[in-house]
C-alpha positions as CSV (number, residue, x, y, z in Angstrom):
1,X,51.1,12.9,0.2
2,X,49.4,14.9,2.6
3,X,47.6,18.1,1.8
4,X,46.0,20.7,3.8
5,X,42.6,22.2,2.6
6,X,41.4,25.8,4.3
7,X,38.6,28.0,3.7
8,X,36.1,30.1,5.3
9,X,38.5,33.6,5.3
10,X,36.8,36.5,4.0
11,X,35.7,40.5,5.1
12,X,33.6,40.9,8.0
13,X,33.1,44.1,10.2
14,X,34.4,44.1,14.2
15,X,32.4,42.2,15.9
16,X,31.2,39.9,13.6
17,X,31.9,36.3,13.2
18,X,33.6,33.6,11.0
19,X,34.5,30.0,10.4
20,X,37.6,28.5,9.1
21,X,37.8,25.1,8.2
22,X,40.6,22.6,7.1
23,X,40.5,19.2,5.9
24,X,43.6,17.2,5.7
25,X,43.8,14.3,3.2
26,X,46.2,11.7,3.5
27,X,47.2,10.0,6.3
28,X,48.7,11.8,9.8
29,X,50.3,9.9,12.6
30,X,49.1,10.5,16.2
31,X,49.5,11.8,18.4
32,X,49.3,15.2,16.8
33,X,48.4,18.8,16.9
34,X,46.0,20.4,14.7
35,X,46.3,24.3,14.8
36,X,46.0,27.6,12.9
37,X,48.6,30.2,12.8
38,X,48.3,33.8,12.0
39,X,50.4,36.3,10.4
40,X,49.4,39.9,10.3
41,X,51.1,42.4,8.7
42,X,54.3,43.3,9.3
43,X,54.6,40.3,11.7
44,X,55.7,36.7,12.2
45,X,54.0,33.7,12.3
46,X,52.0,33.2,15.3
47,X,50.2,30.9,17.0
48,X,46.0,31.6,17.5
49,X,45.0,27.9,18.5
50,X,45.8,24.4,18.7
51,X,44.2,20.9,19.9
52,X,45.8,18.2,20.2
53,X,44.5,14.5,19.4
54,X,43.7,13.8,23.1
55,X,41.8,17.0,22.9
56,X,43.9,19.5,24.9
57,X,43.3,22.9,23.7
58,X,46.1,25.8,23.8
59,X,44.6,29.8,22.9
60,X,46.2,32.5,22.4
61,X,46.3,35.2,25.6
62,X,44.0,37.4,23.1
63,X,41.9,35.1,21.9
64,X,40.6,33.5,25.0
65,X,36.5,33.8,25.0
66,X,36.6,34.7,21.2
67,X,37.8,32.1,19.4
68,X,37.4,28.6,20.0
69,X,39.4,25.4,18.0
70,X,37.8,22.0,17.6
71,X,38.7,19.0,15.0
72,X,36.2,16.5,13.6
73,X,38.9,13.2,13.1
74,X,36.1,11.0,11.4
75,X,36.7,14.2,8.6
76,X,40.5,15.0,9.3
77,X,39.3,18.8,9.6
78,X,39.8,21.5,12.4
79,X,37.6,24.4,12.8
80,X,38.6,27.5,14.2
81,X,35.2,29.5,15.4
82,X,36.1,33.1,15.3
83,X,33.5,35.3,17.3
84,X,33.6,39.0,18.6
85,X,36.1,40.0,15.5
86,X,38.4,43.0,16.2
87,X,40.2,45.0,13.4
88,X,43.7,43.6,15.1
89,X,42.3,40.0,14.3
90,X,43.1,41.0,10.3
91,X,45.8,38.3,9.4
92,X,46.1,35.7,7.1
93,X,45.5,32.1,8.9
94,X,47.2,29.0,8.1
95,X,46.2,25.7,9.3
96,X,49.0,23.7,10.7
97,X,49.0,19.5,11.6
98,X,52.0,18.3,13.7
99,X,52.3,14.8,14.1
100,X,54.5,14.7,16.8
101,X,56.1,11.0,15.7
102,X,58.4,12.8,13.2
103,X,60.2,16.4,12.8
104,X,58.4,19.0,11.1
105,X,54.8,19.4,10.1
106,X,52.5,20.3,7.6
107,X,51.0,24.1,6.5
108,X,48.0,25.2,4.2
109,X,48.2,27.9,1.7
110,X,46.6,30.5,4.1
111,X,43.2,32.2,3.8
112,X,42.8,35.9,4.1
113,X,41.1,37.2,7.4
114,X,39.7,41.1,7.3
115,X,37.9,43.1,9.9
116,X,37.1,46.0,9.0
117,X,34.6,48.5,8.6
């Protein structure tokens, strides 16, 4: 059964920085995606970042030069590197895995981001 692990959410004031982590156990086909997802308040799910197994990297318009995605696959986890933190950045971020052999994919619980002053 495959499980996804986050951490790293928390409070930080604009500008500052965090890191959120996820580990996947279990075993994940490739080729895949690795990716988080955020939904602020009052709004859908959306996509921040993703990488896929060959390494190509898709941002978010508004989070090019802030944020940047990598995955460790000796560890199963993706990072997602948040930097330059901006009040609109407040969401709750899910880590998502897509393998891309089968239909659907896998989510985390979520961990609460907060910029704020």
């Amino acid at each position: 059964q495959v499980q996804l692990m986050e951490s790293g959410g928390g409070l930080v004031q604009p500008g500052g920085s965090l890191r959120l982590s996820c580990t996947v156990s279990g075993s994940i086909s490739s080729p895949n995606y690795m990716g988080w997802y955020q939904r602020a308040p009052g709004r859908e799910r959306e996509l921040v970042a993703r990488i896929h197994s060959n390494g190509v990297i898709d941002y978010r318009d508004s989070v090019k030069g802030r944020f940047t995605i990598s995955r460790d696959n000796t560890k199963n986890t993706v990072y997602l590197q948040m930097n330059s933190l901006k009040p609109e950045d407040t969401a709750v971020y899910y880590c998502n895995v897509r393998p891309l052999t089968i239909i659907g994919s896998y989510w985390g619980q979520g961990t609460q981001v907060t910029v704020s002053s």
